[in-house]
N, C-alpha and C positions, 0 to 999 in steps of 0.2 A: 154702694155708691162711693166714689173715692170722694174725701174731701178735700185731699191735697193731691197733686201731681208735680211734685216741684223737686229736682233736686238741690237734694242739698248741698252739693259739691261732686267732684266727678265721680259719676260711676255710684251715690249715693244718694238714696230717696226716700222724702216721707210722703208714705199713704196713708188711706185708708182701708185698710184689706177686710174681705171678706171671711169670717169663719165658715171651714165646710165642716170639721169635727171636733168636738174637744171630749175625749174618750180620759175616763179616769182611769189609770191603773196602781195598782195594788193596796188601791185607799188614799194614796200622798200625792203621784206625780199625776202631772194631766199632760196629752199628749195633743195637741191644738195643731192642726191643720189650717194655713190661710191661704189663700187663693195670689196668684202672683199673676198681673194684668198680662197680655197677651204683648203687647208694647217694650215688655222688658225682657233682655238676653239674660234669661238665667245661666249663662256663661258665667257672669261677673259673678253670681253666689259660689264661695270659694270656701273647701272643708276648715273649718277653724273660725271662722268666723261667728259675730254674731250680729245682735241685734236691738237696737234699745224701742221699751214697748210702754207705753203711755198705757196707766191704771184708768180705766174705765171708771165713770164719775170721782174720781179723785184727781182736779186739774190741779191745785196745790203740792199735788207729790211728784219730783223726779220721777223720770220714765227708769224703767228696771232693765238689765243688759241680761239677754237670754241668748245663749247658744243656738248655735244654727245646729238642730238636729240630723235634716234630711231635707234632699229636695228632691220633691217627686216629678220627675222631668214630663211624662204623659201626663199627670193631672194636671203639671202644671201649679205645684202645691209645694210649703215651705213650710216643715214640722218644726214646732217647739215643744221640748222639754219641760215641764216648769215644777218647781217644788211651792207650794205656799208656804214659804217661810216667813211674812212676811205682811203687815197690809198693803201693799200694794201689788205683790205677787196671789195673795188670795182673793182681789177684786181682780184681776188679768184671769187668774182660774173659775172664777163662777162665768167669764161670757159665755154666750148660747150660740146655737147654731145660727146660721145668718145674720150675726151682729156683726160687726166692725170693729178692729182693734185698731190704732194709731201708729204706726211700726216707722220707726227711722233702721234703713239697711244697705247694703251688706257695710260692717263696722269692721275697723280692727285686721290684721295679716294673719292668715293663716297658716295650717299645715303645710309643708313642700309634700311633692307625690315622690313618691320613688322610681327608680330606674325598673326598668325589666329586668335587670342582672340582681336586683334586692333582694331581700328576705326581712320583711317587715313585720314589726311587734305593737299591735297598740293595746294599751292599758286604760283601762277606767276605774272608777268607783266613783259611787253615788250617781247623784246628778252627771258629775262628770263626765258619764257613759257618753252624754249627749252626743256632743260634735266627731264622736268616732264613727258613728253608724255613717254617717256621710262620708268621711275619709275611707273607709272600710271597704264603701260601695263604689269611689272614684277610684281605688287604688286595683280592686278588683275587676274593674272595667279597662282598666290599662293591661289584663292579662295576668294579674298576679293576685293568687289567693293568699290572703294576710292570717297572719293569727292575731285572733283579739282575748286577751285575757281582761275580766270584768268582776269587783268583786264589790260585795255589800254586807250590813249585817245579815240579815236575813236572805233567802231565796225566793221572795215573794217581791223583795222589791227589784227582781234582776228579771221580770217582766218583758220588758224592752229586749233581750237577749234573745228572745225565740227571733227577732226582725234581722237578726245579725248573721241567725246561721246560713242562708245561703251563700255570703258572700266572705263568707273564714272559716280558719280552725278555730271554734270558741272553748275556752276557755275557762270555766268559772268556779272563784271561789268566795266560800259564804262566812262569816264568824261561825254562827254554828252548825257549820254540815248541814243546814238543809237542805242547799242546790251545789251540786260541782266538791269541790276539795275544801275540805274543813281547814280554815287558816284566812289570813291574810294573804293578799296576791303579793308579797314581798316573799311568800313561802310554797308558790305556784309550784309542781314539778318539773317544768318548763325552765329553770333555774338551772338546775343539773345537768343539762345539756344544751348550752344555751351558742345559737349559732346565728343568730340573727345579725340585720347588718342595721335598722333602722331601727327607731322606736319614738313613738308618738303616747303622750299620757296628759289625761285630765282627769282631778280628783280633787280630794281634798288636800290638802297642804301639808299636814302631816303622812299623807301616804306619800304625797310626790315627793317630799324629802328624802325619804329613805329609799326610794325609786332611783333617787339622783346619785346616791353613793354604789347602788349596785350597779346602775347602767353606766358611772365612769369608770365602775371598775370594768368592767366590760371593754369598753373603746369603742363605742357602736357612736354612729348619730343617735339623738335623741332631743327629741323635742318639745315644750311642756307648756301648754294651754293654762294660763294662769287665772286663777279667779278673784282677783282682787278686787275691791269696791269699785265700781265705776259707774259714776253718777249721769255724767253728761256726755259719752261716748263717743265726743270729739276733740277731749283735749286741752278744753276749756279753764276744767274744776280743779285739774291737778290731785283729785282725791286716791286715781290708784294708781301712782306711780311706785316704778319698781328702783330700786338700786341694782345697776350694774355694771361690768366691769368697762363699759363706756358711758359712763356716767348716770344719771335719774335719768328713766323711761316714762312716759305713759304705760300704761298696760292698755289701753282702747285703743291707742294712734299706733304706735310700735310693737305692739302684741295685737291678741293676747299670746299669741305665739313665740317662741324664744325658745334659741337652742341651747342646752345646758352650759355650753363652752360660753357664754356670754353673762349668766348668773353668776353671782358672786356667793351660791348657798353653800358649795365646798371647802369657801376657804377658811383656813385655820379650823378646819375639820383634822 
């Protein structure tokens, strides 16, 4: 039952969505299916984006910003990622089937697609993975198979990756050689001959760091999904603003998307 149907500004809206699945994988992440009404153009859900999601009996806590996984356009269904890191991410991870989660959506600028003349790279680690499987499967529907390199400590938690193969060359590396190439994906063999002309990456922050010096050494676009605190997902709190070289961003209203040539983390490198 929805208990809201209002938007909250153009083109954004809080419900109440229906859970179809919340599937645990490899012990940590839960992979939460909701139901998107019939009423709404899932056009407007756009790769990169996300979404802020109100903890289930916990009305005192800010709602939590979760990446738009995947949208399943026949079911009609909007995948989140979620890690319990957190109390209010590990009340969002125990809802059940057919409960209702609170979702204010789609949030924030996302990925650009590529041309058909591209040759497009996206990168993940951790959670991160999230918002590429969606970009992945839009960039592939324009006709063009991406490569996605994905790496984590272990290979149990790169789970999520068997959903990726049909729609890339995947890629994967683990810390310790359980799954794909033993290393960090800054030491991919994809490196070595590197011809790409885009590149899309969300992770943790010290991966994307050093992502950031090899992909300018490159000269490629490159675009990087930021995951900085963001409390109230419209702007408001001022909690995850970014420095850059046009001045403090939001990361929820002006991201989380950003392309490197507008970050300020190269300089005086």
């Amino acid at each position: 039952m929805h208990l809201a149907n209002q938007k909250t500004s153009q083109s954004k809206y809080q419900l109440s969505l229906r859970v179809l699945r919340n599937e645990l994988l490899c012990g940590t992440y839960h992979l939460i299916d909701v139901v998107i009404p019939s009423g709404i153009d899932l056009n407007i859900i756009k790769p990169g984006q996300f979404v802020e999601v109100a903890a289930p009996n916990e009305h005192y806590l800010l709602r939590r910003p979760i990446s738009i996984c995947d949208i399943l356009r026949e079911e009609r269904l909007m995948r989140l990622l979620i890690a319990p890191v957190g109390r209010g991410t590990e009340q969002i991870c125990k809802v059940s089937e057919n409960e209702n989660l609170d979702i204010v959506f789609p949030l924030g600028n996302g990925f650009s697609l590529s041309d058909k003349h591209s040759k497009p790279l996206l990168i993940g680690g951790g959670v991160g993975i999230a918002p590429l499987l969606y970009q992945a499967k839009e960039i592939f529907r324009l006709g063009i198979k991406p490569t996605v390199l994905l790496g984590a400590k272990e290979g149990r938690f790169l789970k999520l990756g068997e959903v990726f193969e049909p729609y890339c060359n995947l890629v994967i590396c683990t810390d310790d050689g359980s799954l794909g190439h033993k290393g960090f994906v800054t030491e991919a063999p994809i490196w070595d001959e590197f011809d790409y002309t885009h590149t899309y990456v969300c992770g943790p922050m010290p991966m994307m760091k050093n992502l950031a010096k090899l992909l300018a050494e490159k000269k490629v676009v490159a675009e990087f999904s930021l995951e900085n605190m963001m409390a109230c997902g419209l702007g408001a709190c001022l909690c995850c603003v970014e420095d850059t070289k046009d001045g403090h961003k939001c990361v929820c209203t002006e991201g989380p998307v950003f392309n490197l040539k507008d970050l300020k983390w190269l300089e005086n490198k």
